[in-house]
N, C-alpha and C positions, 0 to 999 in steps of 0.2 A: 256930192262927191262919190266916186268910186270906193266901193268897197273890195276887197277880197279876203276868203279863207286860206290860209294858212296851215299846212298840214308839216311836221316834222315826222319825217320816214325814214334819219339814218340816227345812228349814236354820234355823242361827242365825244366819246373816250378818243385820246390821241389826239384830238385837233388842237390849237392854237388857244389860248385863255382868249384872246380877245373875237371867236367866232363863237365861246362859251356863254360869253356875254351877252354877246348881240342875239344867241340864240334865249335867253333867259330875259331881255332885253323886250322882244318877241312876244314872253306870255308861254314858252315853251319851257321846253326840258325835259319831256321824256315822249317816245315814241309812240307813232297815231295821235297825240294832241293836237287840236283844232283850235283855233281862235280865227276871230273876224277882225279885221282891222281896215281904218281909214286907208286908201292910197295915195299918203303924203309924199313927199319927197326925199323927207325921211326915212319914211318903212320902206320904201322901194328899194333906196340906197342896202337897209337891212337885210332886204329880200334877196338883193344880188352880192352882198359877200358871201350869204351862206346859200347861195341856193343848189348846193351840192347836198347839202341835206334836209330841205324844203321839199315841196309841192307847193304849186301857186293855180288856185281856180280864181278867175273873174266872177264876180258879183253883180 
């Protein structure tokens, strides 16, 4: 399966508890943090609520 890295490049101060989540949810929580993650249907879903404050590279 697809992999991809996962980059968080913006804060969540101000956003919504539940984009806080999904970003902590992620493996994230603070800025420049990388993680690899499977491209389930799941994470993907996760990838596009927050992907205002994401990076997404293909693997």
């Amino acid at each position: 399966m697809a992999k991809a890295k996962i980059t968080q490049v913006r804060s969540t101060i101000k956003r919504p508890q539940k984009q806080k989540l999904t970003i902590q949810a992620l493996g994230l929580g603070k800025i420049n943090r990388t993680v690899e993650k499977e491209l389930t249907p799941q994470i993907e879903g996760m990838i596009r609520a927050v992907s205002h404050l994401i990076t997404v590279e293909r693997i």
